[in-house]
Backbone bond lengths (Angstrom), bond angles and torsions (degrees), N, CA, C in turn:
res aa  C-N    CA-C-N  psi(-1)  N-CA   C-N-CA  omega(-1)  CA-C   N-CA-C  phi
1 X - - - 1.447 - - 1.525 108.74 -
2 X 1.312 110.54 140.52 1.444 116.24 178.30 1.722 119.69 -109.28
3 X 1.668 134.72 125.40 1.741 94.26 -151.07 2.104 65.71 -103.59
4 X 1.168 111.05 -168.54 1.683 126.14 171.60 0.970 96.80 -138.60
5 X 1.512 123.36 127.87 2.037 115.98 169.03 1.125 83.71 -102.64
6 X 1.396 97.65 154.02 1.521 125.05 129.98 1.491 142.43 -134.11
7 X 1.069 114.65 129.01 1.465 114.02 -146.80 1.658 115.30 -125.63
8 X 1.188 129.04 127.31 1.634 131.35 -169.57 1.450 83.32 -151.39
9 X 1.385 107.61 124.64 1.455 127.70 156.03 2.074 84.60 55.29
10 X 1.892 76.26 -138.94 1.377 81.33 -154.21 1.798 100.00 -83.95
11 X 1.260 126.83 29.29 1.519 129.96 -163.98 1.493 99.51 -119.36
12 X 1.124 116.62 133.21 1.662 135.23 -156.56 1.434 113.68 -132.71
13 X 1.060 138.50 85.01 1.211 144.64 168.37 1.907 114.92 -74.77
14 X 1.471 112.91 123.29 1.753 95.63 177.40 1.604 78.59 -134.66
15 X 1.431 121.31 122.11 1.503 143.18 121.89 1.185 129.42 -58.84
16 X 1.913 102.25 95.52 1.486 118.34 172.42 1.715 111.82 -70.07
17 X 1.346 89.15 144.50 1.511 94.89 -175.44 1.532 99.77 -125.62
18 X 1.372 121.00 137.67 1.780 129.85 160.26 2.102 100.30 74.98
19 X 1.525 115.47 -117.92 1.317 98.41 -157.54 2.196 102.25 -118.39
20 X 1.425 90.33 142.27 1.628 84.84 178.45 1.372 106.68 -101.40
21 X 1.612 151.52 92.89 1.255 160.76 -138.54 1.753 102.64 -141.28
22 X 1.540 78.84 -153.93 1.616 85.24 -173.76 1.236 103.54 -93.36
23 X 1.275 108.39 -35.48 1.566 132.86 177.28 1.885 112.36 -58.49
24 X 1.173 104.91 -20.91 1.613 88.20 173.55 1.857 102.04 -134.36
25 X 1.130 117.27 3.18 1.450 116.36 -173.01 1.226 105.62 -63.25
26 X 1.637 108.78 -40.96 2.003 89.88 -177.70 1.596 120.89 -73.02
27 X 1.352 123.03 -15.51 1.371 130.53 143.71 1.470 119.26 -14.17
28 X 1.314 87.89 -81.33 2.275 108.83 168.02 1.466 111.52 -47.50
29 X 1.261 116.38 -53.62 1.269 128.71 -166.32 1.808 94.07 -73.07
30 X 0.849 147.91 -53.48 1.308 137.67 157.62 1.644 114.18 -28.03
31 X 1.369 125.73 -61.22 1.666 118.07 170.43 1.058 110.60 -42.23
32 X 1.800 115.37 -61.94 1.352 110.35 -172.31 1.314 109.23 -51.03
33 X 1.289 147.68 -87.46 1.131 154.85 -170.55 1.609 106.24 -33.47
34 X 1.115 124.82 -38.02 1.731 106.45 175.12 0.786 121.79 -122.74
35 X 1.417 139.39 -9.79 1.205 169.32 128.17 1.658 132.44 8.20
36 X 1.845 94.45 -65.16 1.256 116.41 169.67 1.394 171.37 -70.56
37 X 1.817 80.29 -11.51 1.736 110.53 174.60 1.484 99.91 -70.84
38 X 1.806 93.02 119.76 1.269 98.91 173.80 1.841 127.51 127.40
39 X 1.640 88.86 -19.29 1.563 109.36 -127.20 1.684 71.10 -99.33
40 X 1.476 125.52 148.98 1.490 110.78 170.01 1.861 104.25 -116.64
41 X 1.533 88.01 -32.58 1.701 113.64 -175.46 1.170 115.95 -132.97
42 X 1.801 93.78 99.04 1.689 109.60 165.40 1.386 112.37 -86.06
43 X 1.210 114.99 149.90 1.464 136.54 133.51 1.321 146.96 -119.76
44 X 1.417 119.21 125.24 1.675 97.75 -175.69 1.731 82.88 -116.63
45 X 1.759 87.83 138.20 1.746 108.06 174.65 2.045 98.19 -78.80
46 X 0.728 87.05 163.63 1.570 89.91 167.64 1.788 119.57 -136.82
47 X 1.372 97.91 3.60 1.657 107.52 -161.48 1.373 120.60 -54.58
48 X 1.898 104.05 -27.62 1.224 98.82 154.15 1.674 125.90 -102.14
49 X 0.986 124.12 15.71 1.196 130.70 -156.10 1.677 96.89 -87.80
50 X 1.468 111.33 120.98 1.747 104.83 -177.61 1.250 103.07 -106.01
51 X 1.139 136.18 27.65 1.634 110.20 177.19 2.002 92.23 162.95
52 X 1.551 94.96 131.28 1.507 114.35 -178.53 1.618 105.62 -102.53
53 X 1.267 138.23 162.75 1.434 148.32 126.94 1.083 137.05 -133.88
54 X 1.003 122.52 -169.14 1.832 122.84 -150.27 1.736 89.61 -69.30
55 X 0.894 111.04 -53.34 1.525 114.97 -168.01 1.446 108.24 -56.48
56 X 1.405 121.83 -36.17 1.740 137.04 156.08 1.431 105.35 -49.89
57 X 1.304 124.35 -71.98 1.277 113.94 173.80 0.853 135.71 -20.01
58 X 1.817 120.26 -62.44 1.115 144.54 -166.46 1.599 106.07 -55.77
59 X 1.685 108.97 -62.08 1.644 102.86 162.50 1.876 122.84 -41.62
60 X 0.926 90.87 -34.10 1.573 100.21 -156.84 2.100 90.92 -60.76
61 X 1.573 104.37 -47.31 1.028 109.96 -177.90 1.657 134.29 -57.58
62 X 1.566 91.94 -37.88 1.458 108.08 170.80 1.166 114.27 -89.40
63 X 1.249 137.31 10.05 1.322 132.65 144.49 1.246 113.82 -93.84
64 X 1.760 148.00 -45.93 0.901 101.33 111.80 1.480 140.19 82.07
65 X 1.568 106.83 -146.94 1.355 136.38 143.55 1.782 122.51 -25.23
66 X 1.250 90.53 -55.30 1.753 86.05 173.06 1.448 104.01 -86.29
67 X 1.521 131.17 -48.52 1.383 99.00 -173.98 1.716 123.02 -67.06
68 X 1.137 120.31 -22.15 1.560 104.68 151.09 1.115 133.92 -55.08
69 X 1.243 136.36 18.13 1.407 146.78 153.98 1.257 109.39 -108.44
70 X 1.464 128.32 -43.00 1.611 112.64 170.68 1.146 113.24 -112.15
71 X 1.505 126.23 30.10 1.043 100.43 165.34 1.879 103.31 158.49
72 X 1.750 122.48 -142.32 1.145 102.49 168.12 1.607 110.77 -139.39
73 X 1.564 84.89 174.35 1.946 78.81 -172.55 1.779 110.60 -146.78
74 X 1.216 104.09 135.71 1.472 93.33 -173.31 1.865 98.78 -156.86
75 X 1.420 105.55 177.90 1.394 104.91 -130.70 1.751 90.02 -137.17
76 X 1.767 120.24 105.27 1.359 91.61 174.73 1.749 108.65 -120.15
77 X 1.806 104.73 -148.99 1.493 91.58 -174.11 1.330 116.73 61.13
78 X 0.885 143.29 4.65 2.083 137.96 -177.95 1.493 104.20 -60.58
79 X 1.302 111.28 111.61 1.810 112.57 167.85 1.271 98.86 -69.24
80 X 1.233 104.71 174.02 1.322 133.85 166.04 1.590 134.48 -21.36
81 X 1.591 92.70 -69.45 1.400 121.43 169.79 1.279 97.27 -68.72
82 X 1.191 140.79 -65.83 1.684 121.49 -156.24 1.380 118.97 -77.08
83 X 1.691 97.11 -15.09 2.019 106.60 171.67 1.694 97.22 -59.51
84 X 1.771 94.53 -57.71 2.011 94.42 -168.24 1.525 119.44 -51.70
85 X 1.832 119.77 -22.28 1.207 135.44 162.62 1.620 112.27 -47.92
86 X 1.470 115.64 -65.94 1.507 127.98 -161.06 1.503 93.25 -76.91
87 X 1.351 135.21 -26.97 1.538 133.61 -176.42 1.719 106.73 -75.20
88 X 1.471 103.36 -48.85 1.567 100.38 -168.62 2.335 101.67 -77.76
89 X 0.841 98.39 -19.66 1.529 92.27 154.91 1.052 147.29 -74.79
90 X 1.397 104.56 -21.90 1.552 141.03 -145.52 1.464 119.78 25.58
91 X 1.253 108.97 60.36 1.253 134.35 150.02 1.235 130.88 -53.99
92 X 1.746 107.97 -38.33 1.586 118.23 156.88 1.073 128.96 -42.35
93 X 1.707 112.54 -44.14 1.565 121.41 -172.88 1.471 107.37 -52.17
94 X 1.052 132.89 -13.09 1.453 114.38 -146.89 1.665 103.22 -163.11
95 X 1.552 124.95 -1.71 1.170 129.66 124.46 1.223 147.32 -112.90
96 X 1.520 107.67 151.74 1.388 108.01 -152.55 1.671 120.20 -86.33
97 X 1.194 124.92 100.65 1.593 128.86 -152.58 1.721 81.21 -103.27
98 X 1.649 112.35 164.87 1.446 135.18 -149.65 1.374 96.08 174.83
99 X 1.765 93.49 114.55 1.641 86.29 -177.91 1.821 116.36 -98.50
């Protein structure tokens, strides 16, 4: 997986690229974790992103978690497959996707 930031002030854009697994989540989980001081407005694009898992999730969640304390975070671009991912978890309920 490849992530792309982009960053202005306190607004954070990361474009996932290829697969979010177990195999690249601690990658992500590294941004989140140092990444974020500061940050008020995340986004992760997903447009290229083909495929989520539990271990993806899990980041997805703990960021998340912290950006509801500083701030907000929402998620656009979602294909198909990774919408039916965040639905059958219900991951939807409670993040904010924007297509």
């Amino acid at each position: 997986m490849e992530i792309k930031k982009e960053q202005n002030g306190s607004v954070l854009k990361l474009a996932l690229v290829g697969r979010l697994d177990a195999v690249t989540a601690p990658e992500l989980d590294k941004v989140v974790q140092n990444e974020l001081t500061g940050v008020t407005d995340l986004t992760f694009d997903f447009s290229e992103l083909v495929y989520v898992a539990s271990a993806g999730l899990r980041v997805l969640l703990l960021a998340q978690k912290r950006m509801k304390k500083q701030g907000s975070m929402k998620l656009t671009h979602v294909n198909s497959d990774v919408k039916d991912v965040l639905e059958m978890t219900g991951f939807i309920d409670f993040l904010t996707i924007e297509e």
